[in-house]
PDB file as gemmi writes it, atoms N, CA and C in Angstrom:
CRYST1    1.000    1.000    1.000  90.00  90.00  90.00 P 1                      
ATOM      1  N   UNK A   1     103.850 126.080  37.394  1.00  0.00           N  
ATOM      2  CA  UNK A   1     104.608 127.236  36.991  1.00  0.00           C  
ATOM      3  C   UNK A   1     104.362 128.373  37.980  1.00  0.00           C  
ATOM      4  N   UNK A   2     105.298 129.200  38.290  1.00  0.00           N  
ATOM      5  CA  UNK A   2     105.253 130.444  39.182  1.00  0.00           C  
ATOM      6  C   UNK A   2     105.059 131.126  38.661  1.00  0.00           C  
ATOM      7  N   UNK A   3     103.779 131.905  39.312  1.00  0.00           N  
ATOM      8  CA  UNK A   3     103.590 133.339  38.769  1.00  0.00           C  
ATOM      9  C   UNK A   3     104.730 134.483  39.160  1.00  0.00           C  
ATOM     10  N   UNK A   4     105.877 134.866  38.206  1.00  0.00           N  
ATOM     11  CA  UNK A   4     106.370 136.156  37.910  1.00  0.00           C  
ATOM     12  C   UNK A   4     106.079 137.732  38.168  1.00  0.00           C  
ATOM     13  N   UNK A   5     105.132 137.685  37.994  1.00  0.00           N  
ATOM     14  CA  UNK A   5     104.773 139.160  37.711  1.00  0.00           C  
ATOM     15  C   UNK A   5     104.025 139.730  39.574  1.00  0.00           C  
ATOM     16  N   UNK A   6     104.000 140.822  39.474  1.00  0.00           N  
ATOM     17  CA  UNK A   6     104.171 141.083  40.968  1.00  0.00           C  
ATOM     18  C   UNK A   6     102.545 141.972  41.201  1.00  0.00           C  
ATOM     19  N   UNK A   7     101.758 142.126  39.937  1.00  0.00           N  
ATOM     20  CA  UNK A   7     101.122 143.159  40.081  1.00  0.00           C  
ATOM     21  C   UNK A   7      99.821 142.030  40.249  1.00  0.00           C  
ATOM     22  N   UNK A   8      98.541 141.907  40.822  1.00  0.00           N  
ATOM     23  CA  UNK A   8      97.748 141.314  41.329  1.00  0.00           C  
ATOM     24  C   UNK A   8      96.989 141.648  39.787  1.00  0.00           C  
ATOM     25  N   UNK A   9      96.379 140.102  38.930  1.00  0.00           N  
ATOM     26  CA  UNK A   9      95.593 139.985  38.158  1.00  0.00           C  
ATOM     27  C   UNK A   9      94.256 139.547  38.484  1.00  0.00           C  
ATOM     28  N   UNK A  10      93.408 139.874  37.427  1.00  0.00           N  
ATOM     29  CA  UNK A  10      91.911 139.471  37.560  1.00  0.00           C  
ATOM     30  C   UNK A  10      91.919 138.835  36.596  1.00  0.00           C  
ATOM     31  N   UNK A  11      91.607 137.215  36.589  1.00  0.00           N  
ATOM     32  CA  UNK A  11      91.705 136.079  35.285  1.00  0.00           C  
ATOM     33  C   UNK A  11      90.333 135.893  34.631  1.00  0.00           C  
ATOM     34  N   UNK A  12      89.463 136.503  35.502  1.00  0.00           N  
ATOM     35  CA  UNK A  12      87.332 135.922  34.847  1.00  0.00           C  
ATOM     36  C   UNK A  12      88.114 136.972  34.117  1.00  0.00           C  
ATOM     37  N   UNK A  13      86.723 136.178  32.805  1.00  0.00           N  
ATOM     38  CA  UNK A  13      86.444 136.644  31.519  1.00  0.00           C  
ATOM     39  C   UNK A  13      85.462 138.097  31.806  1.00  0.00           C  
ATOM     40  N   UNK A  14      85.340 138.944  31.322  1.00  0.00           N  
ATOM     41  CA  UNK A  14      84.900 139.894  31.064  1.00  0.00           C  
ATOM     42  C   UNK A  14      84.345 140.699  29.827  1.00  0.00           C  
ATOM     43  N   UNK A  15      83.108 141.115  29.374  1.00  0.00           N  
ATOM     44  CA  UNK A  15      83.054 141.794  28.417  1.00  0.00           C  
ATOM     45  C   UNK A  15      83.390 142.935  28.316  1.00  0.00           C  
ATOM     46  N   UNK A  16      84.227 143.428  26.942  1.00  0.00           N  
ATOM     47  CA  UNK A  16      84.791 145.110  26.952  1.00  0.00           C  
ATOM     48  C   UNK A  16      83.934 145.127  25.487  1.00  0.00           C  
ATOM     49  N   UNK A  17      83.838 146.337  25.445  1.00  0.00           N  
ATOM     50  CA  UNK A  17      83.286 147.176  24.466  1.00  0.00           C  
ATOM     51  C   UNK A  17      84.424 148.067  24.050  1.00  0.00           C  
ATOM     52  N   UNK A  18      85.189 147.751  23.028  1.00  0.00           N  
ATOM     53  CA  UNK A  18      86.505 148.448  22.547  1.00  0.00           C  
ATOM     54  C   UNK A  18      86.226 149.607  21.086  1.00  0.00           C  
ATOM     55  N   UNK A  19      86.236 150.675  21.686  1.00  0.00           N  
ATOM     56  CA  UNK A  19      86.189 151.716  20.092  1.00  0.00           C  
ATOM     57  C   UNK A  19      87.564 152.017  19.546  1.00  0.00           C  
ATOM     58  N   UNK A  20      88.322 151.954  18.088  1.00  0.00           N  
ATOM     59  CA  UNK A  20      89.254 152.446  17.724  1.00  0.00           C  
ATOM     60  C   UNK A  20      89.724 153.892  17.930  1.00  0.00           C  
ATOM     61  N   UNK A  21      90.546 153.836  18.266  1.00  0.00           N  
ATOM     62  CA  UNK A  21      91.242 155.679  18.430  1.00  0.00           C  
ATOM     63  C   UNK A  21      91.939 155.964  17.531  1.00  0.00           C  
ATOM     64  N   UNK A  22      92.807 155.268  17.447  1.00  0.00           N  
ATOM     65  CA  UNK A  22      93.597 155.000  16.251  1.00  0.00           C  
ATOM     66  C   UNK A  22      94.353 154.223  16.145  1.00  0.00           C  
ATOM     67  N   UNK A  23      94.424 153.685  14.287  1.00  0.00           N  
ATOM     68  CA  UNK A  23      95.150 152.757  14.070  1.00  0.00           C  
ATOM     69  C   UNK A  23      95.781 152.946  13.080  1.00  0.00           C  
ATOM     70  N   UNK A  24      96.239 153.879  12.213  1.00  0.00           N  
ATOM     71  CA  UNK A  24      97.002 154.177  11.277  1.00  0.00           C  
ATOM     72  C   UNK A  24      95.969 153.912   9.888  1.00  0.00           C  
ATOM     73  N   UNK A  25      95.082 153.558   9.882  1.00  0.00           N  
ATOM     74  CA  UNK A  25      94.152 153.076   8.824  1.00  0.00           C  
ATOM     75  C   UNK A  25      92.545 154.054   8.834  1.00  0.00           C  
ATOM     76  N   UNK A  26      92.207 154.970   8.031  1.00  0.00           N  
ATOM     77  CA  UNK A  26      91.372 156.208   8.710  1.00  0.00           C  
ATOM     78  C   UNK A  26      89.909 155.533   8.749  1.00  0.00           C  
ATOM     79  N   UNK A  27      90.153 154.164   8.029  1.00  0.00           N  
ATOM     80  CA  UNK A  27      88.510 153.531   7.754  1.00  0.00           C  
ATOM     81  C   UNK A  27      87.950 152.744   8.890  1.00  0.00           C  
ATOM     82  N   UNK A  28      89.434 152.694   9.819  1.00  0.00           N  
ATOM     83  CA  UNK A  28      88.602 152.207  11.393  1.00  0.00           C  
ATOM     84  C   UNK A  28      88.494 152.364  12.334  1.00  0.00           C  
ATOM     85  N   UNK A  29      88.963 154.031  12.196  1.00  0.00           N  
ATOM     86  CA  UNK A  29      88.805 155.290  13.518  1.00  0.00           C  
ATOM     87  C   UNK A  29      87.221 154.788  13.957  1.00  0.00           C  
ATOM     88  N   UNK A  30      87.181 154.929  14.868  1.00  0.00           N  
ATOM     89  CA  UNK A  30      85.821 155.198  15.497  1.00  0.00           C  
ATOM     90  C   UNK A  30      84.962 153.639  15.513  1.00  0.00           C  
ATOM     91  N   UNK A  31      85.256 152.550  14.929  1.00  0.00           N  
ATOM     92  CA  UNK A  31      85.032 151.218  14.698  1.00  0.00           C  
ATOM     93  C   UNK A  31      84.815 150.351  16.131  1.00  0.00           C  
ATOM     94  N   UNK A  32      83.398 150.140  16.364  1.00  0.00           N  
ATOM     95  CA  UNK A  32      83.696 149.519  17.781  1.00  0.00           C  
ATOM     96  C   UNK A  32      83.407 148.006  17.802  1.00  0.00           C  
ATOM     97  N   UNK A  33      84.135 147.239  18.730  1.00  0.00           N  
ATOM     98  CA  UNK A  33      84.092 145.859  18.192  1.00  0.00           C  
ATOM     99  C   UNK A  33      84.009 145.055  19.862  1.00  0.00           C  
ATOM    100  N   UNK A  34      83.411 144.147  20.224  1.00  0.00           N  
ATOM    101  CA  UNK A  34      83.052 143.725  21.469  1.00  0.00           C  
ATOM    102  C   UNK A  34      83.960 142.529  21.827  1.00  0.00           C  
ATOM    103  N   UNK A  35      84.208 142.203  22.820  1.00  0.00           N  
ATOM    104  CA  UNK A  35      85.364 141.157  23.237  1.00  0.00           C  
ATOM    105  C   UNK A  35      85.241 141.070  24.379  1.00  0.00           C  
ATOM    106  N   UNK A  36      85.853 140.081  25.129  1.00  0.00           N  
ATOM    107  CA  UNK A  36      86.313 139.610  26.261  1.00  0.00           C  
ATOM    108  C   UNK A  36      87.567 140.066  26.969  1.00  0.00           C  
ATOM    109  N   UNK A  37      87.721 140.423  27.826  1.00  0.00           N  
ATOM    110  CA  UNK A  37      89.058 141.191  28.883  1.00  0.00           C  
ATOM    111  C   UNK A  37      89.088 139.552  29.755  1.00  0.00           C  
ATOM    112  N   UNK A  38      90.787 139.072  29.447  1.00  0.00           N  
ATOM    113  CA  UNK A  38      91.593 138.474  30.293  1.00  0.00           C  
ATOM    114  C   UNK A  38      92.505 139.022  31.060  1.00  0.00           C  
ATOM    115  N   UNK A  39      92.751 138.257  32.133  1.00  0.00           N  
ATOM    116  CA  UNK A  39      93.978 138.574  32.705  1.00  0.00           C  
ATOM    117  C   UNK A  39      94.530 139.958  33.333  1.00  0.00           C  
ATOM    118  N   UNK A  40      93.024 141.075  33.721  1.00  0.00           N  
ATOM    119  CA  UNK A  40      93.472 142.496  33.489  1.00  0.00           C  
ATOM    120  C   UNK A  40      94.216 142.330  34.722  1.00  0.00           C  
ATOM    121  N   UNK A  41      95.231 143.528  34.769  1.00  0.00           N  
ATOM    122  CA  UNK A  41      95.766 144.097  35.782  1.00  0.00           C  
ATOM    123  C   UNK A  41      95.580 145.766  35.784  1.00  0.00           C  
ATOM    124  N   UNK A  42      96.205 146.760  36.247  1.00  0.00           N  
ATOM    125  CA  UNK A  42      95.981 147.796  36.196  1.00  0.00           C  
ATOM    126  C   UNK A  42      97.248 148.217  35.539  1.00  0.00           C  
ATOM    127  N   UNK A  43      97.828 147.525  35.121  1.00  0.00           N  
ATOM    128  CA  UNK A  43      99.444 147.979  34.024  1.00  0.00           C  
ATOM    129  C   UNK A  43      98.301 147.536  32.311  1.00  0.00           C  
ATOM    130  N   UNK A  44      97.602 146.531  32.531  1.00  0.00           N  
ATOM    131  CA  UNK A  44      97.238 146.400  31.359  1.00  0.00           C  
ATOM    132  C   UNK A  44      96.148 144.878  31.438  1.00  0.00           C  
ATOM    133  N   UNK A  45      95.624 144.670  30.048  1.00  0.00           N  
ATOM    134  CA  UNK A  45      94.928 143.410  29.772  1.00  0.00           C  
ATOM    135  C   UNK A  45      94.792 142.786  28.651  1.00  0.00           C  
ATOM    136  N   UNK A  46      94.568 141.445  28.768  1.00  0.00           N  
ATOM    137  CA  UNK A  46      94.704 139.975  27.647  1.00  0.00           C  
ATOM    138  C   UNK A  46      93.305 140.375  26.921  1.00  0.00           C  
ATOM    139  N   UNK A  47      92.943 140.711  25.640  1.00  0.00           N  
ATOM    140  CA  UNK A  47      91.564 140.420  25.777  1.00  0.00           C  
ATOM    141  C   UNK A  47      91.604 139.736  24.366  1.00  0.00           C  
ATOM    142  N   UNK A  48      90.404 139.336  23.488  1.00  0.00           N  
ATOM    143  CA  UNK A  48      90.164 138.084  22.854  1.00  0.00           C  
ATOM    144  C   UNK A  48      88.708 139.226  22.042  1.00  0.00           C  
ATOM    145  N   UNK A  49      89.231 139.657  20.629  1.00  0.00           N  
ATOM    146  CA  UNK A  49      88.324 140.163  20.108  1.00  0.00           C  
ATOM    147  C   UNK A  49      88.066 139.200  18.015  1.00  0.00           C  
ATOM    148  N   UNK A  50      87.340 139.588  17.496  1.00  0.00           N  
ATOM    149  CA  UNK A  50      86.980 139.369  16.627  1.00  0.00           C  
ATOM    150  C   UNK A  50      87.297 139.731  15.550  1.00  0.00           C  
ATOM    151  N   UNK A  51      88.868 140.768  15.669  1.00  0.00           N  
ATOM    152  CA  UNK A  51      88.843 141.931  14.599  1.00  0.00           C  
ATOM    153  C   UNK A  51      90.342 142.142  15.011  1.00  0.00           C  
ATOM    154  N   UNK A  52      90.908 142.079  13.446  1.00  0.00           N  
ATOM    155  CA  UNK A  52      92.315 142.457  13.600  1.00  0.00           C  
ATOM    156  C   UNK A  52      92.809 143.883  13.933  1.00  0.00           C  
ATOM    157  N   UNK A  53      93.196 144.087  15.284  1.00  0.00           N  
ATOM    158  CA  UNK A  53      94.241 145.102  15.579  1.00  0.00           C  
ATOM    159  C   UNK A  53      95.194 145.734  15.937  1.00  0.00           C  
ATOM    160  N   UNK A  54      95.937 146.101  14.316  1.00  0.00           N  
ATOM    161  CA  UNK A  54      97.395 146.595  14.599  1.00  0.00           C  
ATOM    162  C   UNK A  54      97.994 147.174  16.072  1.00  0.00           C  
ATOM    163  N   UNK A  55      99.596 146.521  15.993  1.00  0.00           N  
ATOM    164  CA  UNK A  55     100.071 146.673  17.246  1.00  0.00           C  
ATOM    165  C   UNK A  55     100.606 148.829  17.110  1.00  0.00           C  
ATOM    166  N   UNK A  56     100.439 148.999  18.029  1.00  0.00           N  
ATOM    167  CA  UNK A  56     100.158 150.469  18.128  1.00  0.00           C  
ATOM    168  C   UNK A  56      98.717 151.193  18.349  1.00  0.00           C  
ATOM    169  N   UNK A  57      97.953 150.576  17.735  1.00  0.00           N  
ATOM    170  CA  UNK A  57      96.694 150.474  18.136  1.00  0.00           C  
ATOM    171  C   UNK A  57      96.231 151.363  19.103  1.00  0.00           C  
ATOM    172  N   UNK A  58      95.560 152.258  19.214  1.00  0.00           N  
ATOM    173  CA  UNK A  58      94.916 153.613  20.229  1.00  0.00           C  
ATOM    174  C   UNK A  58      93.420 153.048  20.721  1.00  0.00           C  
ATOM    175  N   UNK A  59      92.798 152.301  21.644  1.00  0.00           N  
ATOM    176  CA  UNK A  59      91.721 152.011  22.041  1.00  0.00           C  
ATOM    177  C   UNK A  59      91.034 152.472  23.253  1.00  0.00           C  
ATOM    178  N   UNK A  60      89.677 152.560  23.432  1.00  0.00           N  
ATOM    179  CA  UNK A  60      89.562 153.014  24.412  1.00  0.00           C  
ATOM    180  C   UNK A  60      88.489 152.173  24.454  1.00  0.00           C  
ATOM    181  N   UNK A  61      88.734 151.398  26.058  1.00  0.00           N  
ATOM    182  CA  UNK A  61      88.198 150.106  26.225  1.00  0.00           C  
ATOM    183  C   UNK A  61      87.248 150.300  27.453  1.00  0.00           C  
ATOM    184  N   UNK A  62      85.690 150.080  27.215  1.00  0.00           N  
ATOM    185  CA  UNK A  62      84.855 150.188  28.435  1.00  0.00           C  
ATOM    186  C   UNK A  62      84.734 148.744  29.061  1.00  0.00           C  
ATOM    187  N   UNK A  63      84.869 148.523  30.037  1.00  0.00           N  
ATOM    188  CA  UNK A  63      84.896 147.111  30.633  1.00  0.00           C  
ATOM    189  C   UNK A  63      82.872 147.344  31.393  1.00  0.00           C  
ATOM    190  N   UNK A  64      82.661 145.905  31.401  1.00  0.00           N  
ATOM    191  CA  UNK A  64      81.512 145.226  31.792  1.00  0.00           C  
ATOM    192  C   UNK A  64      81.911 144.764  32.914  1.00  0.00           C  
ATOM    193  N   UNK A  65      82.020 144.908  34.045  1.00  0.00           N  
ATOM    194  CA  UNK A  65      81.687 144.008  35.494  1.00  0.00           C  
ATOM    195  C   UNK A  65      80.658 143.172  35.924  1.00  0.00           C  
ATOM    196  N   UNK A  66      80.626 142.757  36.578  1.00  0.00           N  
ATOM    197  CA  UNK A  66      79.546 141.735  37.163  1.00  0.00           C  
ATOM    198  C   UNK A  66      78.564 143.249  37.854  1.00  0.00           C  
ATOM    199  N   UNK A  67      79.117 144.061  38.790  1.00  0.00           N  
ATOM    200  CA  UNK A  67      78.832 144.827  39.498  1.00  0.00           C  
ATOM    201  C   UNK A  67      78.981 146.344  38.658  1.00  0.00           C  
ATOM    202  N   UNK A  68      77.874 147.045  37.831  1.00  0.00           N  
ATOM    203  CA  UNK A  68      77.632 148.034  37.395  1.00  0.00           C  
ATOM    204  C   UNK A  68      78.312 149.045  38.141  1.00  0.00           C  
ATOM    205  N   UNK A  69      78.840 149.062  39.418  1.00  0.00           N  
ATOM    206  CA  UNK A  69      79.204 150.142  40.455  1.00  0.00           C  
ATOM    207  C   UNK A  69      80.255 150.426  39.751  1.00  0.00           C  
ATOM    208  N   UNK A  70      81.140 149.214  39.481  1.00  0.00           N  
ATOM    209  CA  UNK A  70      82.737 149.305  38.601  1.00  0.00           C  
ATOM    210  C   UNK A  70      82.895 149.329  37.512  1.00  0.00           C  
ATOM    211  N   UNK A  71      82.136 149.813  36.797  1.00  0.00           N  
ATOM    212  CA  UNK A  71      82.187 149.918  35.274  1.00  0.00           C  
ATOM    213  C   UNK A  71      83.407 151.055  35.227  1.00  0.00           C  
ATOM    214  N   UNK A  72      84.333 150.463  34.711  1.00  0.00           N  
ATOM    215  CA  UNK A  72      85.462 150.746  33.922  1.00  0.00           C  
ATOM    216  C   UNK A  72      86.090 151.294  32.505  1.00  0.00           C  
ATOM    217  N   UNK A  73      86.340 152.431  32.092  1.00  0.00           N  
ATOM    218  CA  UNK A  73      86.834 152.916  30.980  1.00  0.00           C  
ATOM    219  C   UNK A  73      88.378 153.316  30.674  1.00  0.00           C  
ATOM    220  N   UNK A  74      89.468 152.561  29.830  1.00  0.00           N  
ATOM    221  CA  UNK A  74      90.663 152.908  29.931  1.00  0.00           C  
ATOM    222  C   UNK A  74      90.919 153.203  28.508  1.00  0.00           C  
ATOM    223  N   UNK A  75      91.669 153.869  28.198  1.00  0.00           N  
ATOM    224  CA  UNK A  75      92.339 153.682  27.322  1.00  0.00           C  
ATOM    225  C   UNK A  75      93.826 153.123  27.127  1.00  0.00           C  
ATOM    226  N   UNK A  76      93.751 152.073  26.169  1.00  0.00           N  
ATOM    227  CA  UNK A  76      95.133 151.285  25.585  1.00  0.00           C  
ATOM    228  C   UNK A  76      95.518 151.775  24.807  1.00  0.00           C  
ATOM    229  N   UNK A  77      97.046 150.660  24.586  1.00  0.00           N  
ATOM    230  CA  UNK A  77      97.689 150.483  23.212  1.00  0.00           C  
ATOM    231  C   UNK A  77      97.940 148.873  22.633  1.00  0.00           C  
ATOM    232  N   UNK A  78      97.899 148.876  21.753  1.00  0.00           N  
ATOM    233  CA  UNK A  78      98.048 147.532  21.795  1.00  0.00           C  
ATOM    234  C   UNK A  78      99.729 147.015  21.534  1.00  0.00           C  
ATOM    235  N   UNK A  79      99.943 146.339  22.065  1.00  0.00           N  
ATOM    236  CA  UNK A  79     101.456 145.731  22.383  1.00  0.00           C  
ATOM    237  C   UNK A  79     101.968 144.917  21.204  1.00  0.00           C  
ATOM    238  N   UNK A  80     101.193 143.753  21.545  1.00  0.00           N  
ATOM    239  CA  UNK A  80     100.789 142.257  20.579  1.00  0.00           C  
ATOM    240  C   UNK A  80      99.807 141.499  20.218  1.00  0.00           C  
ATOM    241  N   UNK A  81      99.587 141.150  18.838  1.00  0.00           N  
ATOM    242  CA  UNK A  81      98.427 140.295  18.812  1.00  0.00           C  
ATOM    243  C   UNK A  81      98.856 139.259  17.988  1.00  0.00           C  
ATOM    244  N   UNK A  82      98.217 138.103  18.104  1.00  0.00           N  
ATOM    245  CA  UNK A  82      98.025 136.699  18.195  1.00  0.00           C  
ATOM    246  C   UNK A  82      97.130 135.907  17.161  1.00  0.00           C  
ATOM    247  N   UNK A  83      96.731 135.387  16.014  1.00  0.00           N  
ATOM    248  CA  UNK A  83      95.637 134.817  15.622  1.00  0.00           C  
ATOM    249  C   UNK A  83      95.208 133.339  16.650  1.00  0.00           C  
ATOM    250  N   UNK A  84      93.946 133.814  16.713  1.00  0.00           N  
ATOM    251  CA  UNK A  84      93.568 132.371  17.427  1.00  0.00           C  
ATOM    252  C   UNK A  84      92.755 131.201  16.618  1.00  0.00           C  
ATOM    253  N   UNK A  85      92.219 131.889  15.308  1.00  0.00           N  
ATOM    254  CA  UNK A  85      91.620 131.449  14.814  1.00  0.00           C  
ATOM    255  C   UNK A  85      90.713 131.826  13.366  1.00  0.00           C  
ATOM    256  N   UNK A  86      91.625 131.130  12.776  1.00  0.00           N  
ATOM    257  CA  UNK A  86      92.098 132.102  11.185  1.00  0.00           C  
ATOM    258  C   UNK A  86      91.870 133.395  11.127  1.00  0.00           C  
ATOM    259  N   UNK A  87      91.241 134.287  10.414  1.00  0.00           N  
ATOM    260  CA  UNK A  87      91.161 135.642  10.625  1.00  0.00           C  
ATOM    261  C   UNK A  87      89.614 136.103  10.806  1.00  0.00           C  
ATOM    262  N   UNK A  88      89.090 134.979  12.107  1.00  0.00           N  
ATOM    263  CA  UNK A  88      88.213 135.015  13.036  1.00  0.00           C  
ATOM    264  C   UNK A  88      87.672 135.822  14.444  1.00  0.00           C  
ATOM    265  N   UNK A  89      88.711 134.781  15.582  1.00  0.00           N  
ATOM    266  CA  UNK A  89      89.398 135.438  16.644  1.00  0.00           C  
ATOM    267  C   UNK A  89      91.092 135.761  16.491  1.00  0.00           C  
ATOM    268  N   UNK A  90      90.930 136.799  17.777  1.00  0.00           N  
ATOM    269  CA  UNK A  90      92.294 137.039  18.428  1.00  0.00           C  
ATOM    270  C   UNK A  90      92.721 137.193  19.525  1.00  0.00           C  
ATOM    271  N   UNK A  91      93.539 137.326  19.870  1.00  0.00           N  
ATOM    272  CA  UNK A  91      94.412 138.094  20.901  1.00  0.00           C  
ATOM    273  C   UNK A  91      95.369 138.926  21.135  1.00  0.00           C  
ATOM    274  N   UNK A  92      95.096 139.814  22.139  1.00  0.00           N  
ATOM    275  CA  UNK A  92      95.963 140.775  21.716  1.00  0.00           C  
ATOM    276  C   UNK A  92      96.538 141.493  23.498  1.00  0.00           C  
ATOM    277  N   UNK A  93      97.772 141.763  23.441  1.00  0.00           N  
ATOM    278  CA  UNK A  93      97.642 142.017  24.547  1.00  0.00           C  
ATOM    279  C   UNK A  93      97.886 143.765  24.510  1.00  0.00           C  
ATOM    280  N   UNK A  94      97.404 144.694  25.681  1.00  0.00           N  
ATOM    281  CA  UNK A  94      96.754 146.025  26.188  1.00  0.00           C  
ATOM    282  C   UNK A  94      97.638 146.526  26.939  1.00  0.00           C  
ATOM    283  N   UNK A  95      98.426 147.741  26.921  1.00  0.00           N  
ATOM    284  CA  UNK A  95      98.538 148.552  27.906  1.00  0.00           C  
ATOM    285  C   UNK A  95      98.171 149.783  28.254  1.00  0.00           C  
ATOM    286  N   UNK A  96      97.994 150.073  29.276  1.00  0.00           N  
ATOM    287  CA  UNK A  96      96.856 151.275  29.629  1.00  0.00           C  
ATOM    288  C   UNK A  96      97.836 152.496  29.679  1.00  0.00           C  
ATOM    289  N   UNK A  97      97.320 153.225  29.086  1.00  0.00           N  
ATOM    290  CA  UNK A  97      98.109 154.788  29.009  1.00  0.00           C  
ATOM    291  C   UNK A  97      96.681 155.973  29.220  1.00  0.00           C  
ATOM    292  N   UNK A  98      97.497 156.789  29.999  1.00  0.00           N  
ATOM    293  CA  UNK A  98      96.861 158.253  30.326  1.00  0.00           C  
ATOM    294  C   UNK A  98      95.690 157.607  31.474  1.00  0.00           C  
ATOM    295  N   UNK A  99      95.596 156.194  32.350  1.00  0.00           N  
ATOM    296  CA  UNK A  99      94.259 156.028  33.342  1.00  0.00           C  
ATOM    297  C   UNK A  99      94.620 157.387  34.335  1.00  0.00           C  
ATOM    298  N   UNK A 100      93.409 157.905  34.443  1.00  0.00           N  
ATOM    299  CA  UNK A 100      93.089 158.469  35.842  1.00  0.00           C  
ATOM    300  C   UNK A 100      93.798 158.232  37.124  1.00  0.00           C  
ATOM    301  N   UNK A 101      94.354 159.053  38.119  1.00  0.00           N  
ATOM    302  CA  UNK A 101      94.367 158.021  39.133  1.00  0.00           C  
ATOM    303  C   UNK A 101      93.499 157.658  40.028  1.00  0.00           C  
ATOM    304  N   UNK A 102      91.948 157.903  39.703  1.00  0.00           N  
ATOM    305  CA  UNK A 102      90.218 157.523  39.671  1.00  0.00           C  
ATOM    306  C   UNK A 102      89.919 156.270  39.644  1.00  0.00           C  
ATOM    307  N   UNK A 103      90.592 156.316  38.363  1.00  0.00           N  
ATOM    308  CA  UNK A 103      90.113 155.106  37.688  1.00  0.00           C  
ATOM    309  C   UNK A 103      91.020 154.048  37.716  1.00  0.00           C  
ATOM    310  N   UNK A 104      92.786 153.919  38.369  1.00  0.00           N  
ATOM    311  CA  UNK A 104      93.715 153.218  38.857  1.00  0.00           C  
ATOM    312  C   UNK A 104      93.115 152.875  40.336  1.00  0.00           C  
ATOM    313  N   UNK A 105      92.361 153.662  41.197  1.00  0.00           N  
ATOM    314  CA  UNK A 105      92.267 153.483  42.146  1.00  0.00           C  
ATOM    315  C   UNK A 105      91.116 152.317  42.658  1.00  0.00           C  
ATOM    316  N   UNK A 106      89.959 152.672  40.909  1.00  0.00           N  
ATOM    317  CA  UNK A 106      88.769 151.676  41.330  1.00  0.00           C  
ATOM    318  C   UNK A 106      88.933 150.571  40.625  1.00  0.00           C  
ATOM    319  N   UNK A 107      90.264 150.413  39.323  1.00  0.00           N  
ATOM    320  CA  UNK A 107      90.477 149.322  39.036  1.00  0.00           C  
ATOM    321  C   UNK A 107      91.372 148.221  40.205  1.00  0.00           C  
ATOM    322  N   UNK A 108      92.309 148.827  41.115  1.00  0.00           N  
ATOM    323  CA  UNK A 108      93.028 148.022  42.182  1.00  0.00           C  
ATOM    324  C   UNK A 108      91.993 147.736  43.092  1.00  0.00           C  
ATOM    325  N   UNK A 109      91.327 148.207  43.753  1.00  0.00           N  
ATOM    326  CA  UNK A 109      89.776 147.952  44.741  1.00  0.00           C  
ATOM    327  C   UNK A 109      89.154 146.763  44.106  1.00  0.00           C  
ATOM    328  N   UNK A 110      88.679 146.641  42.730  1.00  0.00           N  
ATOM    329  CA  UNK A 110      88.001 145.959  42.219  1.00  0.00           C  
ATOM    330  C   UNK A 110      88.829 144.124  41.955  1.00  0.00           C  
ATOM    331  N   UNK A 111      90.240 144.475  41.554  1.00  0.00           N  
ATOM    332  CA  UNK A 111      90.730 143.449  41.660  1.00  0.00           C  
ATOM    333  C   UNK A 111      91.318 142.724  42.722  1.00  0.00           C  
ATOM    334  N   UNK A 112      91.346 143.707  43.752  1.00  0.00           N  
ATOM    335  CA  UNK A 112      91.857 142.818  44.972  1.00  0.00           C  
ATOM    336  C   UNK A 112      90.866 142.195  45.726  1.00  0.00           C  
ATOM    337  N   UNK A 113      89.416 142.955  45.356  1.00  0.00           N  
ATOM    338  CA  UNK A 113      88.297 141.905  45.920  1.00  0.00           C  
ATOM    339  C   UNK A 113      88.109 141.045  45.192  1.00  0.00           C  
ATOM    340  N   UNK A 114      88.059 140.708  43.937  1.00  0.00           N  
ATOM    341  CA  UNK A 114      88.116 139.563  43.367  1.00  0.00           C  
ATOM    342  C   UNK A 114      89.207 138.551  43.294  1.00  0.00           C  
ATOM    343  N   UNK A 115      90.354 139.086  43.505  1.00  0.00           N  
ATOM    344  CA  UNK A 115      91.251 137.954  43.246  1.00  0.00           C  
ATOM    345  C   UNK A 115      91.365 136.890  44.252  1.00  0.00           C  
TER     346      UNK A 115                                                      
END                                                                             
C-alpha cells in the first residue's frame, strides 16, 4: 500500500503522559492517564490509551523520547476513537492545536532524524 499523506511520520511507540483539558464531563478535567504515541506527525498523533476519550476532547499531551533533549508538550483534540479492547484499551486519533512554532520546529527536527 502507498503511503498518501505527504507530511513525514514517526511510527516507534512512544510514551505520552496525557492530562484532560477538557471533555465536557467536569469529573475528568485534570485526569491524567499514560499511553503510547503512534504514528506522530506534527499535524497530529495515533496514540493507544487505557481510558475512554470523548471525541472533542481538550488534551495536553507530554511526549517521552528516547532522548530527554526532545521532550515534547502539545496540546490536542481528539478527532476519533476506536475500542481495541472492550472498555480496556483504545485508540484514538490527535490533532494538535495552538503548538508553538518552538515546539513545531523541534517536533520536525526530531522526526526527520528518526524517520
Amino acid at each position: 500500500m502507498n503511503e498518501k499523506r505527504k507530511i513525514e511520520r514517526l511510527k516507534k511507540n512512544n510514551e505520552v503522559t496525557i492530562t484532560i483539558v477538557s471533555d465536557g464531563e467536569t469529573n475528568s478535567k485534570g485526569k491524567v492517564v499514560l499511553g503510547h504515541s503512534m504514528d506522530v506527525s506534527v499535524m497530529g498523533t495515533k496514540i493507544q490509551v487505557n481510558y475512554f476519550l470523548p471525541v472533542d476532547s481538550l488534551l495536553k499531551i507530554d511526549f517521552t523520547f528516547k532522548d530527554l533533549y526532545n521532550k515534547i508538550t502539545a496540546i490536542g483534540r481528539v478527532k476519533w476513537i476506536k475500542t481495541i479492547f472492550g472498555d480496556e484499551s483504545y485508540e484514538a486519533g490527535v490533532e494538535f492545536v495552538n503548538l508553538s512554532p518552538e515546539e513545531i520546529e523541534k517536533q520536525v527536527n526530531y522526526i526527520s532524524n528518526e524517520c
